[in-house]
C-alpha positions as CSV (number, residue, x, y, z in Angstrom):
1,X,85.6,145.1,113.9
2,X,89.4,145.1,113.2
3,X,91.2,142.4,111.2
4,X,93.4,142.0,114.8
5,X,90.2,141.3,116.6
6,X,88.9,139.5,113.7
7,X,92.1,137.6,113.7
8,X,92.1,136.9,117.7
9,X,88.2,135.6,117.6
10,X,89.3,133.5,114.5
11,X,91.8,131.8,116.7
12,X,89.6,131.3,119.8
13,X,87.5,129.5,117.6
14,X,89.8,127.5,116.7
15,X,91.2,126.6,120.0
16,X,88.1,125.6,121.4
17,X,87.0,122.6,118.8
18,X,91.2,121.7,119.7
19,X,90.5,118.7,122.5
20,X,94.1,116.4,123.0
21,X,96.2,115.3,125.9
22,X,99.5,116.5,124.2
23,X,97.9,120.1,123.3
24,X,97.5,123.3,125.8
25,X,93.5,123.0,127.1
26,X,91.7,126.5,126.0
27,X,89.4,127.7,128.4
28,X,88.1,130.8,127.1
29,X,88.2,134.7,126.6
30,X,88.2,137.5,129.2
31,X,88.3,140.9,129.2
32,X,92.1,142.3,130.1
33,X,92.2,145.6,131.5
34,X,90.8,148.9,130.0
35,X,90.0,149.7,126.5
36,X,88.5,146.6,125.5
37,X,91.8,144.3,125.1
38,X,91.0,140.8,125.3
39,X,93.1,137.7,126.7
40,X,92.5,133.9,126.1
41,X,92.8,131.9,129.1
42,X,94.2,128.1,129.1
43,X,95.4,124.8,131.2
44,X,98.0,126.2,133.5
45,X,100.8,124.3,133.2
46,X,102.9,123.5,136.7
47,X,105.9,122.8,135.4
48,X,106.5,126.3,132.2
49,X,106.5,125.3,128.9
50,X,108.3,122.9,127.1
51,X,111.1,125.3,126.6
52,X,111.5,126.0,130.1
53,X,111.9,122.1,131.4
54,X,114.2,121.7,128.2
55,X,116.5,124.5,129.4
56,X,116.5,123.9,133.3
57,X,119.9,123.7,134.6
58,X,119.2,122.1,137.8
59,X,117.8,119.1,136.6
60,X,118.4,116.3,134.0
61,X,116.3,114.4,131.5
62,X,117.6,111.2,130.8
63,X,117.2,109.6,127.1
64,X,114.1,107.8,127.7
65,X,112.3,111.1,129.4
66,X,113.6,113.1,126.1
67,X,112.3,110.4,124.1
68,X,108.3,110.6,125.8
69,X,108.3,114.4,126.0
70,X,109.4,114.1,122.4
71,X,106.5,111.8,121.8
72,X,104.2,113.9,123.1
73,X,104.8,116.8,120.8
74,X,105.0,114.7,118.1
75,X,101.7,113.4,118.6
76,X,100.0,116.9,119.3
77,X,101.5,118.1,116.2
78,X,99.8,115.1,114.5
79,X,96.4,115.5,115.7
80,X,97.1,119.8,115.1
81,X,98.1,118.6,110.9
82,X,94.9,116.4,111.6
83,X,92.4,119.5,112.0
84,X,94.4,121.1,109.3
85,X,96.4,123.1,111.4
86,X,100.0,124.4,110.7
C-alpha cells in the first residue's frame, strides 16, 4: 500500500470517531470510478460551505447571524483541538 492510500485510510479513521453538531458528518468510503480510486462520502450540506453562504451576493447576514455561524466554527474547532486535531 502507498503512503497516499495509507494517508487517505489514516484520515477516514479519523473522521469516523469525529461525532459534533458544528463538524461535517462522515459517512464512509466508496469506490470512485476505475482503477481503484477511492472517495469519502459525508453530511450533504443544503446550503455549500461556509465559504459559499459567506460570499453570496444576493443575500445578507446581519451581525447577530455572523456572530452564531462564527460560534459554530469556533466550537467545532474546539472539540477538533479536543481530539488533538489541527
Amino acid at each position: 500500500m502507498d503512503s497516499e492510500t495509507k494517508d487517505f485510510w489514516r484520515e477516514a479513521q479519523i473522521l469516523s470517531n469525529l461525532h459534533h453538531p458544528n463538524v461535517v458528518a462522515f459517512y464512509g468510503v466508496v469506490p470512485d470510478g476505475a482503477g481503484g480510486t477511492l472517495a469519502t462520502v459525508t453530511e450533504f450540506m443544503v446550503s455549500g460551505s461556509l465559504r459559499h453562504a459567506l460570499l453570496k451576493t444576493d443575500r445578507s447576514l446581519d451581525r447577530h447571524r455572523k456572530l452564531i455561524i462564527a460560534m459554530d466554527a469556533a466550537f467545532g474547532m474546539e472539540y477538533l483541538h479536543s481530539k488533538n486535531i489541527s
